[in-house]
C-alpha positions as CSV (number, residue, x, y, z in Angstrom):
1,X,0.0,0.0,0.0
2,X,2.6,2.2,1.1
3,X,4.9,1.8,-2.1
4,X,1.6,2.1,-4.4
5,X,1.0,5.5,-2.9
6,X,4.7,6.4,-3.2
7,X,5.4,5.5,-6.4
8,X,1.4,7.1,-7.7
9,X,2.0,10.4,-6.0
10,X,5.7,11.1,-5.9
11,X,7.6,9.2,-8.4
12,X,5.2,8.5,-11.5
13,X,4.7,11.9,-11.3
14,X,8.1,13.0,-12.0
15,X,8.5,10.4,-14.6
16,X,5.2,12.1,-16.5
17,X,6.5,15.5,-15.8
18,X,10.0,16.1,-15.1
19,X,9.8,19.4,-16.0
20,X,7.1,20.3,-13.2
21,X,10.3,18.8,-10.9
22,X,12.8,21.0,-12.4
23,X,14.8,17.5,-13.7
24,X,15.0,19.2,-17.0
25,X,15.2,22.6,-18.4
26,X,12.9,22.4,-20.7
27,X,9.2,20.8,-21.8
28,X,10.2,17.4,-23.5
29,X,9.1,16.4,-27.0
30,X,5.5,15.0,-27.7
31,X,7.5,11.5,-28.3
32,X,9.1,11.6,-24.7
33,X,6.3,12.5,-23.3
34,X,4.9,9.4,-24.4
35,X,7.4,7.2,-23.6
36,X,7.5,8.6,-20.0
37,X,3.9,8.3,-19.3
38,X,4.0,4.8,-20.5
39,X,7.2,4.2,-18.3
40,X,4.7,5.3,-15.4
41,X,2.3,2.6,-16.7
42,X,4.5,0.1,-16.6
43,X,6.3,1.1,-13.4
44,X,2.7,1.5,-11.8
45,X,1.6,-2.2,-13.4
46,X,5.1,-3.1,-11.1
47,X,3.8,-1.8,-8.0
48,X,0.1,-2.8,-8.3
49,X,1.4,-6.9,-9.0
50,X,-1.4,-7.5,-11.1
51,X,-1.7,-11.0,-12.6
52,X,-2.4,-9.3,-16.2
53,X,-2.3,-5.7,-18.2
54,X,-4.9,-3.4,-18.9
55,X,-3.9,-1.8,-21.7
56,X,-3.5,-5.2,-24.4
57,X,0.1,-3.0,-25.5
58,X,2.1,-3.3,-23.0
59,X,1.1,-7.0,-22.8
60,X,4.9,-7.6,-24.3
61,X,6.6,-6.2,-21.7
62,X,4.9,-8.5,-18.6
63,X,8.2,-10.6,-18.7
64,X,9.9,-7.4,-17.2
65,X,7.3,-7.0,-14.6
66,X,7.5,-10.5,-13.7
67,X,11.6,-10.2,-13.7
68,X,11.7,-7.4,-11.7
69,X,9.0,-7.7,-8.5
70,X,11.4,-8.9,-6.2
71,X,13.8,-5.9,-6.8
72,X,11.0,-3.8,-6.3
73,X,9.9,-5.2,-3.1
74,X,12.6,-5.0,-1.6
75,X,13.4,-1.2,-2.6
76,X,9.6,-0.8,-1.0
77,X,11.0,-2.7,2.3
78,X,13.7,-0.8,2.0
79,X,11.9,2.6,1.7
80,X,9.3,1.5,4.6
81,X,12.3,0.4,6.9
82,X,12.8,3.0,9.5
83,X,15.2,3.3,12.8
84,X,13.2,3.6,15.9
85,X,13.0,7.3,16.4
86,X,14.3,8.2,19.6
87,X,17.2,6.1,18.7
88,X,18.4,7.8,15.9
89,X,17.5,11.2,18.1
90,X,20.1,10.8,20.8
91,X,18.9,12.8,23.0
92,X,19.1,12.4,26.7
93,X,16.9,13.4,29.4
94,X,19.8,14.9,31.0
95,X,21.1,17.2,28.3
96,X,17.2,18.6,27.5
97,X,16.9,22.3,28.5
98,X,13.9,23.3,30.9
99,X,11.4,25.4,29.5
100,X,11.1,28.6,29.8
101,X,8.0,30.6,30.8
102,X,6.2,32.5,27.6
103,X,5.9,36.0,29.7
């Protein structure tokens, strides 16, 4: 759930629109456009897992969604894998300044 939401909202979009990012300078062609929104499809197809494609075109390329779900698993474990907070913080009870009074 978590990688669908990253990659529909964060990454796809920058893939569609890298100029809305500022990853390129300028607009890109009406053919790259084209090919970026169908890498979106296919990276979206990825993240979904589903057992067969909408779109009948891009039928071809389910042996490299197949090949690649476990390299995209793990970059999802990997992306959902976080330190327990007030470890990485450091911070000790001791070293905490009091508060002081607002007036």
């Amino acid at each position: 759930m978590i990688g669908a939401f990253f990659m529909l909202r964060y990454l796809n979009p920058a893939v569609v629109t890298p100029q809305a990012y500022m990853l390129v300078d300028s607009a890109p062609s009406i053919h790259a456009k084209r090919t970026f929104t169908l890498l979106a499809k296919i990276l979206q197809n990825l993240t979904n897992k589903p057992t067969s494609t909408k779109e009948e075109y891009l039928s071809p390329l389910n042996d490299v969604v197949e090949s690649n779900k476990n390299r995209l698993n793990k970059f999802f474990f990997d992306l959902c894998e976080v330190e327990d907070f007030y470890n990485q913080l450091k911070v000790s009870k001791s070293a905490k300044k009091k508060e002081q009074p607002f007036f």
